[in-house]
C-alpha positions as CSV (number, residue, x, y, z in Angstrom):
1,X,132.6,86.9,104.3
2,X,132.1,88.8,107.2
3,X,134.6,91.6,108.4
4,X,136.9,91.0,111.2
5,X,138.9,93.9,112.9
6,X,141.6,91.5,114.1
7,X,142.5,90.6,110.8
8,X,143.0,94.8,109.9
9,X,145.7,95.0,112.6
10,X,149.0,96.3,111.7
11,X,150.3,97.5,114.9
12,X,148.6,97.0,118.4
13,X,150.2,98.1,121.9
14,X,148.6,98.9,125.2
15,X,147.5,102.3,123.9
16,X,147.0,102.8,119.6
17,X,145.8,100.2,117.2
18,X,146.8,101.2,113.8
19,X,144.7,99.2,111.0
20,X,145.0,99.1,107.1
21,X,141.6,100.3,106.3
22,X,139.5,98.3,103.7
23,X,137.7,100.2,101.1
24,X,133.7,100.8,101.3
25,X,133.6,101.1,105.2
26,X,132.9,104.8,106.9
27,X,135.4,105.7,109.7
28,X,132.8,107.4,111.8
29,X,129.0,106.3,111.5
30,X,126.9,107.8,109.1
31,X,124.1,109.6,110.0
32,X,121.8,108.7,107.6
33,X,122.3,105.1,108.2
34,X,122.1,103.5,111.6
35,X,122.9,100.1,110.6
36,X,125.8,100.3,108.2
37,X,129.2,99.0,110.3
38,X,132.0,102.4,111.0
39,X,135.2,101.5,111.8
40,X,135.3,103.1,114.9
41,X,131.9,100.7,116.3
42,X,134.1,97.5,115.3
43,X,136.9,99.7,117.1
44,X,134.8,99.9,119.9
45,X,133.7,96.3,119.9
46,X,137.0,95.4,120.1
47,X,138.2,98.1,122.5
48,X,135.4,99.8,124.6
49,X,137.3,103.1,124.7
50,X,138.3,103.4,121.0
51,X,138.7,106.4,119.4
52,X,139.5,107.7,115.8
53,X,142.7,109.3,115.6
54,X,142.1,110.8,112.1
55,X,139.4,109.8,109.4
56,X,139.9,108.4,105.9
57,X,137.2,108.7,103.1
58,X,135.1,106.1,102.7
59,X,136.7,104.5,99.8
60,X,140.3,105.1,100.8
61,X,141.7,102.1,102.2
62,X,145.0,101.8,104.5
63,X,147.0,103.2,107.7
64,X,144.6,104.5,110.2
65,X,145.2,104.8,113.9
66,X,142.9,104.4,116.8
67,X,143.3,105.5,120.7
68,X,142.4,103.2,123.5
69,X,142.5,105.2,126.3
70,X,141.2,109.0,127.0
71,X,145.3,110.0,127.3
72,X,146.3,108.4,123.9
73,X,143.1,110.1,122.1
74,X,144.8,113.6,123.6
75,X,148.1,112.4,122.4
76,X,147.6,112.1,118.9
77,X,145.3,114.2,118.5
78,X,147.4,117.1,119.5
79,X,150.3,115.5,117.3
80,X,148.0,115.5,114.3
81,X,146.7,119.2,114.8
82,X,150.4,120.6,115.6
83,X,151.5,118.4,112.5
84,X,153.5,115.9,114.0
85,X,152.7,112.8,112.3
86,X,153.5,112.0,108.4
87,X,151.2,110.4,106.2
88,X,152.0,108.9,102.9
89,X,149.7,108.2,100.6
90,X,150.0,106.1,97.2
91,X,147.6,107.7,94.0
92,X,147.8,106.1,90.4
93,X,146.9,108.9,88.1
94,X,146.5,109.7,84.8
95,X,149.1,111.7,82.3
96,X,152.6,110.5,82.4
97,X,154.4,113.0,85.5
98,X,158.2,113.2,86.2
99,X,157.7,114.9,89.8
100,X,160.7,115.1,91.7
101,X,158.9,116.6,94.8
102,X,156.4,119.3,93.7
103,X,154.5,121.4,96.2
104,X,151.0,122.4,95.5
105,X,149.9,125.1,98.0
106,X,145.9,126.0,97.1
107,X,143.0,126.8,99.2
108,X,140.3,124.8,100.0
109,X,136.5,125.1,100.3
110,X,134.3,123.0,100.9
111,X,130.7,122.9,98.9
112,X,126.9,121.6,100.8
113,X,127.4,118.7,98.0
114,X,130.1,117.1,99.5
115,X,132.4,118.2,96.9
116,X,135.5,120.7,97.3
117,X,136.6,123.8,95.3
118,X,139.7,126.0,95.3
119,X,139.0,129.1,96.5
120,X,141.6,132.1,96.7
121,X,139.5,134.2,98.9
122,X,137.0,132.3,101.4
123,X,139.2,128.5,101.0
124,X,141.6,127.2,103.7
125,X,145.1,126.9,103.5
126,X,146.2,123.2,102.1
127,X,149.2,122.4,101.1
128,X,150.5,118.9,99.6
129,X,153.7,117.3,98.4
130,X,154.2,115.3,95.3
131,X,156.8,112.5,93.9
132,X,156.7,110.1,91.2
133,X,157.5,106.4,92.2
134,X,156.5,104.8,89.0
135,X,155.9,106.5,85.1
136,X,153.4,103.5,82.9
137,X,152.4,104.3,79.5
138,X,149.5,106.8,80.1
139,X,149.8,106.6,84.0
140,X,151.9,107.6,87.0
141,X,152.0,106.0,90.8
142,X,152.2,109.1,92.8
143,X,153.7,109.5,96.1
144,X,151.5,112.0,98.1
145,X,152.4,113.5,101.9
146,X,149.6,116.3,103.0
147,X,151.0,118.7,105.1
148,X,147.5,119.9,106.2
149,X,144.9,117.7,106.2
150,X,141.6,119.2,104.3
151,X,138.8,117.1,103.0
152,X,139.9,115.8,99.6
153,X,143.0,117.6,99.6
154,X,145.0,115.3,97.8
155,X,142.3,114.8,94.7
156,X,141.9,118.2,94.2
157,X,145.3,119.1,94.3
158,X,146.0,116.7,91.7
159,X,143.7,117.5,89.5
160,X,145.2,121.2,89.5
161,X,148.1,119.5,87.7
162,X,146.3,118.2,85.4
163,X,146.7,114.8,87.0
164,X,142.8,113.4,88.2
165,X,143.2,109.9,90.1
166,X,142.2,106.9,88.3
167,X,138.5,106.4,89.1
168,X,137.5,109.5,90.9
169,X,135.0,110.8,88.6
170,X,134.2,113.4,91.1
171,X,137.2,115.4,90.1
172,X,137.9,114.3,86.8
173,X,139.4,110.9,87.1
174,X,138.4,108.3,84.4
175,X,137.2,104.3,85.1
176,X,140.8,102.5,83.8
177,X,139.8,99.9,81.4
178,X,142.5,96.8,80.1
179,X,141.4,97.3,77.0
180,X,142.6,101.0,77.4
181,X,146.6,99.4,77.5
182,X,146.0,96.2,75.3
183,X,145.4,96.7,71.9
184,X,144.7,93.0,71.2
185,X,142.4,93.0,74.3
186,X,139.0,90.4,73.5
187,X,136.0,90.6,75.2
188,X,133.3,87.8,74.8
189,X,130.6,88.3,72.6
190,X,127.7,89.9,74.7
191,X,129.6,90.6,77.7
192,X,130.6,94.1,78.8
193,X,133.9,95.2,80.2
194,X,134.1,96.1,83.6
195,X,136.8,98.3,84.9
196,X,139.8,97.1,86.5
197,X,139.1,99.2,90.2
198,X,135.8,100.4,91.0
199,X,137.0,103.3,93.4
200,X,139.1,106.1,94.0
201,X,143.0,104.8,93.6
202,X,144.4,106.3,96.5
203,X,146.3,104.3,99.4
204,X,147.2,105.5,102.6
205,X,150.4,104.2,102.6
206,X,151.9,104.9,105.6
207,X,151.5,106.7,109.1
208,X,154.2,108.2,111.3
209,X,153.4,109.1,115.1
210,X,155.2,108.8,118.7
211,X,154.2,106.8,121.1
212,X,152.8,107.2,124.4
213,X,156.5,106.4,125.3
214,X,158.6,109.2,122.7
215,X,158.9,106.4,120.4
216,X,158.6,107.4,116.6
217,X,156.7,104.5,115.0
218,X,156.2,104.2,111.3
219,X,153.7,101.9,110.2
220,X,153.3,100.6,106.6
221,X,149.8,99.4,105.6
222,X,150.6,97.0,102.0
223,X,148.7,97.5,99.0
224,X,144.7,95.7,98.8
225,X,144.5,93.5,96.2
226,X,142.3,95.7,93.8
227,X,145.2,98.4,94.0
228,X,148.0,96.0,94.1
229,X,146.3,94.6,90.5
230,X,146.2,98.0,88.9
231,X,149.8,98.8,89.5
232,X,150.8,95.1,88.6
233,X,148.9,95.8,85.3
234,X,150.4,98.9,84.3
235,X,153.8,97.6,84.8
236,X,152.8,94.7,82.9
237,X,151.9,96.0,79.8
238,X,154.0,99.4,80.2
């Protein structure tokens, strides 16, 4: 089923279009392959002078904003460099976490593999926020809000609490399998178990900004189904 950017729109006026983002899609083209659809060239087939606000990673799905028109592009762009929007993100991780707000202020620095690293002396300053919405048996559904916003910030900083997101191996996140919860789980004969998510189980959740007009405009961007069923599982058998 092919891909419609109509049907991502959460909030459209005459200058921002804010989407909820669907996992396995790049913001931005990626170099090393012409062909494979960005958001922001279904952005710009929709609206010729479309322009990404802010980037998500490729597998992060939700609330993304997009300028259409040169003025609103300067307008939240500015907002999200002097800090002026709010971004809530939604992480299932593993380890059982009673976090009534936490800060976790670390540098970052980014490796040539793509990866990051905390780094004391040559990372840049990140700093994120931390609440728990939900405690499961063996798992926690994690409020995050970035304050800055460095590449991976909000995997690596949980990780540092001993806290890896469900699925992102990268920085020591485990596949969650049902069988992992259900003691009396039965799989066919001959027929492996596949994991409940395939990807990295973080949300963006939400997205603050003003308006062209001084308006503050929150937008909520609801749970994708492969999220939505991994949260619906572990209150389930929690």
């Amino acid at each position: 089923m092919k891909l419609k950017f109509q049907d991502l729109i959460l909030f459209e006026d005459s200058d921002f279009i804010v989407i909820n983002k669907p996992s396995g899609i790049s913001t931005l083209d990626e170099r090393k392959d012409d062909f494979a659809p960005s958001i922001l060239r279904m952005a710009k087939a929709y609206s010729e002078d479309a322009q990404m606000g802010h980037r998500l990673d490729k597998e992060t799905t939700g609330a993304l904003v997009i300028a259409k028109n040169p003025e609103a592009y300067r307008s939240i762009s500015m907002q999200f460099e002097h800090r002026e929007t709010a971004k809530r993100y939604h992480a299932v991780v593993e380890g059982m976490h009673d976090w009534d707000g936490i800060m976790v202020n670390l540098p970052i620095f980014p490796l040539k593999d793509g990866k990051v690293i905390i780094d004391r002396n040559k990372g840049k300053h990140a700093e994120t926020w931390f609440r728990s919405l939900q405690v499961f048996r063996g798992y926690t559904l994690v409020e995050c809000l970035p304050i800055t916003g460095r590449m991976h910030q909000i995997r690596i900083h949980l990780t540092c609490l001993k806290a890896p997101i469900v699925c992102d191996e990268m920085y020591g996140g485990h596949y969650f399998f049902l069988s992992d919860m259900k003691k009396k789980f039965n799989l066919k004969k001959e027929t492996e178990e596949l994991p409940l998510m395939r990807r990295v189980a973080l949300h963006a959740y939400s997205l603050t900004f003003k308006l062209m007009n001084g308006d503050v405009k929150e937008v909520i961007a609801p749970y994708p189904k492969d999220f939505n069923v991994l949260v619906k599982t572990l209150e389930k058998n929690s």
